[in-house]
C-alpha positions, 0 to 999 in steps of 0.5 A: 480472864481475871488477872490477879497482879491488875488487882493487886496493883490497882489496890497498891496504887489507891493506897499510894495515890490516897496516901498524896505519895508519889511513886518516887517516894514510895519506891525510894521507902520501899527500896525498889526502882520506881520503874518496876513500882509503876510496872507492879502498880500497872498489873505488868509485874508479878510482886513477890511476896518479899517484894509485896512486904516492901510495899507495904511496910513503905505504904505503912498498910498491913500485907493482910489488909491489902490482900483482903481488898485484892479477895474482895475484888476478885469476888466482885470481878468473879460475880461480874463475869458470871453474870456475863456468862449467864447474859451470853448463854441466855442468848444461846438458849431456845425461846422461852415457850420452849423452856416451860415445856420442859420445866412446868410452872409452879417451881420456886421462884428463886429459879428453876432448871431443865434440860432442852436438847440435851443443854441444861437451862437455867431461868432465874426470876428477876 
C-alpha cells in the first residue's frame, strides 16, 4: 500500500537535506518542535495543511511544487505496484499454450485479452 505522508516526508526531507539545513533549523523557522518535523519527515505524522504551509515557507519552496513531487511520486509508486500486480497474476495464469487457444494469434501486438476458466488474461508484448 502506498502511504502518502511517507512520500510527502521523503520530499520535505530532500528539500531540507539539499538545502545543507538541518531540522533543528528548519523546525525553529517553521515553528514546530523538531520531534514531530523528524516524525512528519519519517512518514510517522499526518501534516496538516496549516502545518505543511509552515514547512514550506521555512523551507522558502512553494506548497504547490512540494505536492507536484508528492503526485509524481505517487504515479511512479502507483506504476510500480501495477507491475507488480501483473508480474504476481502471471503467475496464477495457465500455460501460455493454453492462453492462445482462447486468444488466436494476429491480435495487435500492444497486448491481447481473453477469458481462461472464466479469469480474464491479459498478455502484453514485451
Amino acid at each position: 500500500m502506498i502511504i502518502l505522508r511517507r512520500l510527502l516526508g521523503d520530499v520535505l526531507r530532500t528539500r531540507r537535506q539539499d538545502q545543507g539545513r538541518t531540522l533543528r533549523e528548519v523546525s525553529a523557522a517553521a515553528r514546530v518542535s523538531l520531534g514531530y518535523l523528524s516524525e512528519v519527515e519519517r512518514g510517522q505524522k499526518e501534516a496538516s495543511s496549516e502545518l505543511l504551509a509552515s514547512i514550506c515557507a521555512a523551507l522558502d519552496v512553494p506548497m504547490s511544487e512540494v505536492l507536484r513531487e508528492v503526485s509524481d511520486g505517487l504515479i511512479l509508486a502507483e506504476a510500480e505496484a501495477a507491475v507488480r500486480d501483473a508480474a504476481l497474476r502471471e503467475t496464477a495464469l495457465p500455460e501460455r499454450s493454453s492462453l492462445s487457444t482462447v486468444i488466436p494469434p494476429g491480435q495487435p501486438p500492444a497486448g491481447r485479452a481473453g477469458a481462461v476458466d472464466g479469469r480474464v488474461a491479459v498478455e502484453v508484448a514485451a
